[in-house]
Each structure stands twice: as structure tokens, then as C-alpha cells.
C-alpha positions as CSV (number, residue, x, y, z in Angstrom):
1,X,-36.7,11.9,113.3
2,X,-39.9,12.6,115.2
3,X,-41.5,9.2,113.7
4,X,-38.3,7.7,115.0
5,X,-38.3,8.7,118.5
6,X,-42.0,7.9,118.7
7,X,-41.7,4.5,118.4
8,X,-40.0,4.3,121.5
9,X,-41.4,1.8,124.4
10,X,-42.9,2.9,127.3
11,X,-43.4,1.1,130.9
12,X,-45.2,-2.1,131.8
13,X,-48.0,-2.9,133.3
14,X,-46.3,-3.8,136.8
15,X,-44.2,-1.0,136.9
16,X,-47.0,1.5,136.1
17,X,-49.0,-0.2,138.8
18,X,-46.4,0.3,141.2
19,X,-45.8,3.7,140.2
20,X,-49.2,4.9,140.6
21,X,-48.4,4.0,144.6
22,X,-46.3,7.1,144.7
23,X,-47.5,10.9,145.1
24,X,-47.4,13.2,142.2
25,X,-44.6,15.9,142.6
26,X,-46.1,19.8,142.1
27,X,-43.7,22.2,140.0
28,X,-42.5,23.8,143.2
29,X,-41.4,21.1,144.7
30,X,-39.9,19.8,141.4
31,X,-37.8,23.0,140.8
32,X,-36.7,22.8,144.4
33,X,-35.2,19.2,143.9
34,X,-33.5,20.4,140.0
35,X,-30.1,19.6,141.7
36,X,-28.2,21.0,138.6
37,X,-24.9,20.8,140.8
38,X,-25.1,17.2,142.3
39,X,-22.9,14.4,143.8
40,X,-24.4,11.4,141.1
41,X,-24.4,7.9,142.4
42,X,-24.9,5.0,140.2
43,X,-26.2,1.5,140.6
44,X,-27.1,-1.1,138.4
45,X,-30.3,-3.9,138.7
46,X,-32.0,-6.7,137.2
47,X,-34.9,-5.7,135.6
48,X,-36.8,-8.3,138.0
49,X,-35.9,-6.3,141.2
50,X,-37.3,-2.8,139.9
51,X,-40.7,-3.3,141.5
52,X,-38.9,-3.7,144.6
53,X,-37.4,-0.9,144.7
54,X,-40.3,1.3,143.6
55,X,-42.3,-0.5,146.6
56,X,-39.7,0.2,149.4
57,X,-39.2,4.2,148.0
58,X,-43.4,5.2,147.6
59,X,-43.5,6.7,151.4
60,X,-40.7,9.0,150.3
61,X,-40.6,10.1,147.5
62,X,-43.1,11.3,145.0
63,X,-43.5,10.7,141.1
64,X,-42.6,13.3,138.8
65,X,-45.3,12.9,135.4
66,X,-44.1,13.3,132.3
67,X,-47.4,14.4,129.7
68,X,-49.7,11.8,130.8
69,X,-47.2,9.1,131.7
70,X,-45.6,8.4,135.2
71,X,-42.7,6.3,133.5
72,X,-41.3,8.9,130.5
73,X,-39.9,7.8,127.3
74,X,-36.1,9.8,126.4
75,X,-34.4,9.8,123.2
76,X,-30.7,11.0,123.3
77,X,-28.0,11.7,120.8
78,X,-24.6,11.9,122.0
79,X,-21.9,14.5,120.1
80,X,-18.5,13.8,120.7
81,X,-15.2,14.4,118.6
82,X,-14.1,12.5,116.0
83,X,-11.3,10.6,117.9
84,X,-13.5,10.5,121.0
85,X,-12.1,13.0,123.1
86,X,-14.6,12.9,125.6
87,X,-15.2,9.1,125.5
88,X,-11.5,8.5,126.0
89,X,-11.8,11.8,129.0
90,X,-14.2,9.4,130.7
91,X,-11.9,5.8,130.1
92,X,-9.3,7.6,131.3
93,X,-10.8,8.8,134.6
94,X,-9.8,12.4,133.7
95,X,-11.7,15.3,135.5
96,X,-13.3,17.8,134.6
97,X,-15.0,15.9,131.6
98,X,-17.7,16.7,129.8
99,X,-21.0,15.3,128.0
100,X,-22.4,16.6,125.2
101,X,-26.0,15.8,123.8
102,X,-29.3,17.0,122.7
103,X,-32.0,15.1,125.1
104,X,-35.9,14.8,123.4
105,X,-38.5,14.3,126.2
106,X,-41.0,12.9,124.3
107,X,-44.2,12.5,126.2
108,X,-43.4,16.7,126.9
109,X,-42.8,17.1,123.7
110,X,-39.6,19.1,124.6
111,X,-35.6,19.1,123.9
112,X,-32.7,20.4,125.3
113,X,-29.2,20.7,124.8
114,X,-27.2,19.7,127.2
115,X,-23.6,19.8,128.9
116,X,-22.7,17.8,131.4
117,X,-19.4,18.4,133.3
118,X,-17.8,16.2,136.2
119,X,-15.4,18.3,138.4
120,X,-12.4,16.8,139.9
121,X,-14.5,17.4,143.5
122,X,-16.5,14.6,141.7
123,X,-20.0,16.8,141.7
124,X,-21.6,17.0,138.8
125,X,-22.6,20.5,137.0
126,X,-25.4,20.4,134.2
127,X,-26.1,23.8,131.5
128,X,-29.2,23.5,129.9
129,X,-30.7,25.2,126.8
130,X,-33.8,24.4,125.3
131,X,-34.2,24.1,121.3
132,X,-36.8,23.1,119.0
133,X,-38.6,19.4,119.7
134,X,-37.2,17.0,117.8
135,X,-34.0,18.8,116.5
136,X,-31.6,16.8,115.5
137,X,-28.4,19.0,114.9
138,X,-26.7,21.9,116.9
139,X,-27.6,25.3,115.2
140,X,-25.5,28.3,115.6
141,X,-27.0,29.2,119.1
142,X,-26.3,25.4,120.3
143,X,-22.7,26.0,119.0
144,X,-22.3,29.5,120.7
145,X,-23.6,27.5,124.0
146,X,-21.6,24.4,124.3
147,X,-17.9,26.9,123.3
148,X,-19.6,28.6,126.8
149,X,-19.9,26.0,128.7
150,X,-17.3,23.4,127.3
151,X,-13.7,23.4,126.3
152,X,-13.6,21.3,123.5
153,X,-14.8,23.7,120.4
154,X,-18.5,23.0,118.9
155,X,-17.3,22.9,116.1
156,X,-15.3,19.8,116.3
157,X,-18.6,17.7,117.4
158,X,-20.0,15.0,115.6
159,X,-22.9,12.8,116.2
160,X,-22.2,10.1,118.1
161,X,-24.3,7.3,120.0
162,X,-28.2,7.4,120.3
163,X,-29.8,5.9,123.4
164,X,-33.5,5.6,123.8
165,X,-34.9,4.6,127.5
166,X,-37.7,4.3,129.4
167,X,-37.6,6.8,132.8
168,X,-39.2,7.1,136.1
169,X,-37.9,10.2,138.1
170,X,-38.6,10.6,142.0
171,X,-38.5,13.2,144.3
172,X,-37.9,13.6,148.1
173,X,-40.2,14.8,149.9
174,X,-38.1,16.1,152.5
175,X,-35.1,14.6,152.1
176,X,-33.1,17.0,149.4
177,X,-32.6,14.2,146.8
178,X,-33.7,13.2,143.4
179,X,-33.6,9.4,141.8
180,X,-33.8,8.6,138.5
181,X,-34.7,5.6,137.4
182,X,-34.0,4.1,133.9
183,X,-34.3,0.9,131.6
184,X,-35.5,-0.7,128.2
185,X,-32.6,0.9,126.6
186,X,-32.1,1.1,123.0
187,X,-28.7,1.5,121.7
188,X,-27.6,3.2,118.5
189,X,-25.0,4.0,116.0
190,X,-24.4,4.3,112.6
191,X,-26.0,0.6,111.7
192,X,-25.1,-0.8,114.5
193,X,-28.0,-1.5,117.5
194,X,-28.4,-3.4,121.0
195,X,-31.4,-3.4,123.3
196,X,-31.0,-4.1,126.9
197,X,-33.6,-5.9,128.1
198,X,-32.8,-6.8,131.9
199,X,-30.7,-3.6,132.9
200,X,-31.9,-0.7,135.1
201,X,-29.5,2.0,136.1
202,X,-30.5,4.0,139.2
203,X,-29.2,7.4,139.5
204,X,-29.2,9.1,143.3
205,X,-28.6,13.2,142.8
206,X,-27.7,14.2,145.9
207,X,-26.9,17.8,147.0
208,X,-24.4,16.2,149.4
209,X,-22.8,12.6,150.2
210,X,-24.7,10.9,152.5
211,X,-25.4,6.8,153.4
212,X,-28.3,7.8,155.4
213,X,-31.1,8.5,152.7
214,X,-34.3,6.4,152.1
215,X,-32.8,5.7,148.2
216,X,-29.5,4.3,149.5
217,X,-30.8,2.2,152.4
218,X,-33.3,0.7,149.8
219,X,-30.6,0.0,147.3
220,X,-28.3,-1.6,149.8
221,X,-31.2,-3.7,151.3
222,X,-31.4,-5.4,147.8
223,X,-27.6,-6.2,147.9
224,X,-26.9,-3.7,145.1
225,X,-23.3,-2.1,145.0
226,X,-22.4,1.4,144.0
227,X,-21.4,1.1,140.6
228,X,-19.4,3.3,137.9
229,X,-21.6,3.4,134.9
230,X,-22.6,5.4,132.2
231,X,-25.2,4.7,129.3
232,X,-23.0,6.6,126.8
233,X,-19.8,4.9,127.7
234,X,-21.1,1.5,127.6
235,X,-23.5,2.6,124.4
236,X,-20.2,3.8,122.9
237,X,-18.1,0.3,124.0
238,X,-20.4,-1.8,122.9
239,X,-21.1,-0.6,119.4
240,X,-18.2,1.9,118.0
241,X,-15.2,-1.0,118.6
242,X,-13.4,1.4,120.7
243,X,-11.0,0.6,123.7
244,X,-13.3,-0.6,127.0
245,X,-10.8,-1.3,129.4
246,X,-11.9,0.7,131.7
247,X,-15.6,-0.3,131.7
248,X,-15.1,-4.0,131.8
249,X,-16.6,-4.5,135.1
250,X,-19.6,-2.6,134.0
251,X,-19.8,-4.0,130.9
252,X,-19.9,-7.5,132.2
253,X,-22.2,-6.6,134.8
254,X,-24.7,-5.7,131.7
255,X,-23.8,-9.1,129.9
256,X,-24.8,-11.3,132.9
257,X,-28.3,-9.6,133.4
258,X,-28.8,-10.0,129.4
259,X,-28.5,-13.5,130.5
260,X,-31.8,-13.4,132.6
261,X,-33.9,-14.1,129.6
């Protein structure tokens, strides 16, 4: 698996460029800005306005590094039942819902385990536990964590979708806010693959609602919309022939950026 994941792309020259306009983020204000209970925001770009963006955000917000790189390469496998549960949790709009997967930060060297659980306040909740690099499958201690933290028994899980991505993460520097950043995408499952060349997702963690953020006004002043959209759910549309009703808009929104090329 490790040969797998390390094959994964990482950022271009541009991008790089423009990231190495921001600040570096220390640990402590990094663990200040963890936002593990969160109001999430979404919006999705053409690969072609990302430099834009980055320019616009470097006075602040600050760059978190990942090993030596400012743009970090992910690897993420998705568990789910089955029948989908938690897919058809998230098609059907149903709160609280949950996320299952085991994330690989590869230029850390590092994995996790991780549930993610939407609240019917709509803030997000993350539980972390870190397992060996590269692990592929829950062991017993995964299992005893997600029954913890999530309803739906461990033992039910199966693997799912794989996405591999590209990452930058930033990180107020006063403003209590942390934006992720994500593109090159590599979908996965079973023999089935995509790659999304054009798409970036932008993901605003905020510890409260607010308009009034660097991150948002940037966003709106290149006429991008708050969007509902999820790598897994469109990984998992796209690719396992399941009902997508839900995610049409999204989905379409993906299609006409493919068509940049």
C-alpha cells in the first residue's frame, strides 16, 4: 500500500510559488486553530482561480508544512456498510451522520483513524486516533474506537472509496479560522478510477458563522457560491453506481470544470 500512496502527485510549480508568499504556522498556533468542533463551509473552484485565491489570503493567514512540503499529499480510504448506510445518511440529508476513514499523511509519514460526525446544529465534531503509517485495515483497537464514537457497529464496515489529493492548509493569524484547500484528486474503487483535474474544494472551519472573515470575503470576490460538497459522496456517485440525486448539482458543477481542459 505504502508504494501505492507514494505515487501520489504533489503541487505545481505556481502554486508552490504562491504558497511560499505565506508565513509558516508554529505548533502553538497550529494546535490553537485544530477546530475539532467546527461550522464547515464548502466551495468549489476552477483549478485556474486557485492562485487567486492563495494571493488575496497570504496577509492572513499563514501555511501550515507538511515534512518538507507546503502543499501535502493525503491518501484516504473510506469504510462504510455494505448497503451504504452512511452514503445514503448523507443523500438523504439526515443528521447526525457520520464518516468513517483511515486518513495517511504522507509527507508526515502519519495515519489516523478518523470519525467524522455532522450534528443536526450542523457543526461538525471530529475523533481522532492515530494507528500505524500506512495501515490499511481497522484492528481491534480501531474497532473498539469507531463503536465509541459512532453508532453504526465496526463491525459492519467495509472498505469503501479511496481518494488521493493534493492539500494546502492555512491558518488565521488572528482571526479563529482554518482553510483547507484541496485538488488533483484521484478517485478509487474496486477497478473503477477518475481523476479530477480542474476541481479544488475549499473548506472554511470556523468556530462560529460568520460572513465577515478574510477566507469568505476572498471567495465571494471571485464569484464563488457556498456549495454542498463532499469528496466521498461525489467519489462514491461517480464510481459505485449508487443513487446521486441529491448531489446532482455538485456533481455537475465537477463535470463542467472537467471541461476546462
Amino acid at each position: 500500500m505504502i508504494a501505492h500512496l507514494a505515487a501520489n502527485r504533489g503541487a505545481e510549480p505556481d502554486t508552490t510559488r504562491a504558497l511560499a508568499a505565506f508565513k509558516e504556522v508554529g505548533a502553538d498556533l497550529a494546535a490553537a486553530r485544530a477546530l475539532l468542533t467546527r461550522v464547515d463551509r464548502k466551495y468549489l473552484l476552477p483549478r485556474e482561480a486557485l492562485e487567486a485565491l492563495l494571493f488575496s489570503l497570504r496577509h492572513d493567514y499563514g501555511v501550515l508544512r507538511a515534512g518538507t512540503r507546503l502543499a501535502a499529499r493525503y491518501s484516504t480510504r473510506y469504510f462504510d456498510t455494505s448497503d451504504l448506510r452512511m452514503y445514503d445518511d448523507h443523500r438523504r440529508g439526515r443528521c447526525p451522520r457520520y464518516k468513517v476513514r483511515m486518513r495517511h499523511h504522507l509527507d508526515r509519514t502519519l495515519s489516523f483513524l478518523e470519525i467524522k460526525r455532522k450534528g443536526t446544529n450542523q457543526r461538525t465534531t471530529k475523533a481522532i486516533l492515530s494507528r500505524p503509517f500506512g495501515a490499511a485495515d481497522i484492528d481491534a483497537e480501531g474497532r473498539r474506537f469507531i463503536d465509541e464514537h459512532c453508532p453504526i457497529a465496526a463491525d459492519s464496515l467495509v472498505s469503501g472509496v479511496s481518494i488521493d489529493f493534493v492539500r494546502a492548509t492555512l491558518v488565521g493569524e488572528v482571526v479563529n479560522e482554518r482553510v483547507t484547500i484541496d485538488w488533483n484528486f484521484d478517485f478509487h474503487h474496486v477497478s473503477a478510477r477518475a481523476h479530477l483535474a480542474h476541481a479544488v474544494i475549499v473548506e472554511v472551519k470556523q468556530a462560529l458563522y460568520s460572513n465577515h472573515t478574510p477566507a469568505i470575503r476572498a471567495l465571494r470576490a471571485l464569484h464563488t457560491r457556498e456549495q454542498s460538497i463532499s469528496k466521498y459522496c461525489v467519489a462514491t456517485a461517480t464510481l459505485a453506481g449508487v443513487r446521486s440525486n441529491t448531489f446532482k448539482s455538485a456533481l455537475r458543477a465537477v463535470e463542467r470544470l472537467q471541461d476546462y481542459e
